[in-house]
N, C-alpha and C positions, 0 to 999 in steps of 0.2 A: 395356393399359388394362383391359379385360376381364378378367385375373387379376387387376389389382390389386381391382378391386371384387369376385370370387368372395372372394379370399383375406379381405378385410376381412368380407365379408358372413358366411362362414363361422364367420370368429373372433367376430364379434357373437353368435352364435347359441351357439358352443361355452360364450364366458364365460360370459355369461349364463345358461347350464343349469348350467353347472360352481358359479358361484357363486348361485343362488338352491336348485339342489337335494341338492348337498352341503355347501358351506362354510358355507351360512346355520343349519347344527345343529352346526357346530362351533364350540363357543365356549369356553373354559377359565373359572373359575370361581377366585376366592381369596377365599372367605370368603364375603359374600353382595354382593362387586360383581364385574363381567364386565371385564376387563380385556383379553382376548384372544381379536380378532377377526379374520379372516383375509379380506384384501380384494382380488380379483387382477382385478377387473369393470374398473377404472381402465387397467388394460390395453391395454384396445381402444384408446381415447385416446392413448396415448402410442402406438400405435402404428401409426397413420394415416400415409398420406404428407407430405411437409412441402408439398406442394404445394395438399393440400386446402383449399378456401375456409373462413375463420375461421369465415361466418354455417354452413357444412354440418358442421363437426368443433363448434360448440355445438349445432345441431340434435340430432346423434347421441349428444353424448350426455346430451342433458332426454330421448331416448328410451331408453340405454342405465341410465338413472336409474332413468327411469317403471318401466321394464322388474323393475329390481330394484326398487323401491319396493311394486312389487305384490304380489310372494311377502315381503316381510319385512312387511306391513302397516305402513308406516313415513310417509305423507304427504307425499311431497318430497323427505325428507332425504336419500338418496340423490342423486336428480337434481340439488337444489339443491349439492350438494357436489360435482359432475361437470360440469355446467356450470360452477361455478367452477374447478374445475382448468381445462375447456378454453380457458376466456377466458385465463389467465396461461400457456398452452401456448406462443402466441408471444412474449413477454417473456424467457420460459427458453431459449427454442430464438436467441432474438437474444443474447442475453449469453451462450453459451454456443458460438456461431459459429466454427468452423474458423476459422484464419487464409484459407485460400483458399475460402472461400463454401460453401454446400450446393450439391446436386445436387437439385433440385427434382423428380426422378425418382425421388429414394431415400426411405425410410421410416428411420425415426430406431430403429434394430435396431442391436444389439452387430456383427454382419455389418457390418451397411454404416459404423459410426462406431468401432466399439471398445470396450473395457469398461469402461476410464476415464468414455471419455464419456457412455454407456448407463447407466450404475450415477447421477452425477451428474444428470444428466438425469430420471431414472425416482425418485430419492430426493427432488429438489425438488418434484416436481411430485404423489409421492405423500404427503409431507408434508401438502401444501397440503393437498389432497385429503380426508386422512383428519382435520386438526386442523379443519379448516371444519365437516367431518362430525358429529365431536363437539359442536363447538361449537353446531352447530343440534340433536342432540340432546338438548342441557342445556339449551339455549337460556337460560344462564344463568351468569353466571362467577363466583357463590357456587360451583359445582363444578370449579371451577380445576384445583384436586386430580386430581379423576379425568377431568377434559378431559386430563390432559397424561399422566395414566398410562395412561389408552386407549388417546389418541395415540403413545406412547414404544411400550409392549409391542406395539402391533396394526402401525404401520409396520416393528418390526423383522423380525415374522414375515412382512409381506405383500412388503417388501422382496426379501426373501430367499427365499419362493416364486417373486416375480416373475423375480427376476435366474436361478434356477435355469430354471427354463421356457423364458427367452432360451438359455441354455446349452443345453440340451437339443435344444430345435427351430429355433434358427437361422434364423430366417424371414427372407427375403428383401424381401418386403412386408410 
């Protein structure tokens, strides 16, 4: 129990430096709109144990929000779009159920489910994630257009960071 909390407490601190003090100046540029965002803070989220209480995996992340909200001077938007991922965490994680049940010990990692299911799992819920994001960005669907080219170009890149990361370090919790 005690590693599971280091290992989570750990990975809070690393995203959160990783993306508020390098990915937050990375951005691509085409023409004079920003299309390409790199978002890998959602992370932590998906990769809580499936045991955690629903009220402490939304706690975590209106703070893993706040947290980035602060260095991007952004009001919310952040938070507001992680808390809503984590609220639809268990809806995904139900429809998306082994035939023989979870292990309520295990953390939702390519390790312990597989790559089919991890890539599935981490694409629905950083969809949400990132199209909610925009959405409260624009706060307006006159911008429909670039709602959904933010959302298309910045899920594929942050996708595909994520899933590598998974591959890479293999985390157990």
């Amino acid at each position: 129990m005690n590693r599971v909390i280091w290992s989570n407490g750990i990975r809070f601190i690393v995203l959160l430096l990783i993306q508020t003090l390098i990915l937050r100046r990375v951005t691509y540029d085409w023409g004079s709109l920003g299309y390409l965002h790199i978002l890998i803070y959602p992370l932590f989220i998906l990769l809580l144990p499936i045991k955690t209480p629903r009220a402490l995996v939304l706690a975590l992340a209106f703070l893993m929000g706040i947290g980035v909200d602060m260095f991007y001077n952004s009001l919310g938007v952040h938070a507001s779009a992680l808390v809503f991922m984590a609220y639809f965490r268990p809806f995904v994680m139900k429809i998306l159920e082994p035939y023989g049940g979870y292990n309520v010990e295990d953390s939702p990692t390519i390790r312990n489910f597989g790559t089919g299911w991890f890539f599935t799992y981490a694409a629905i819920l950083l969809f949400l994630h990132i199209f909610f994001y925009f959405c409260v960005e624009a706060f307006s669907f006159v911008f429909i257009f670039e709602i959904m080219l933010n959302t298309i170009f910045s899920f594929a890149i942050s996708i595909i960071i994520i899933f590598i990361i998974q591959l890479i370090l293999r985390p157990k919790y």
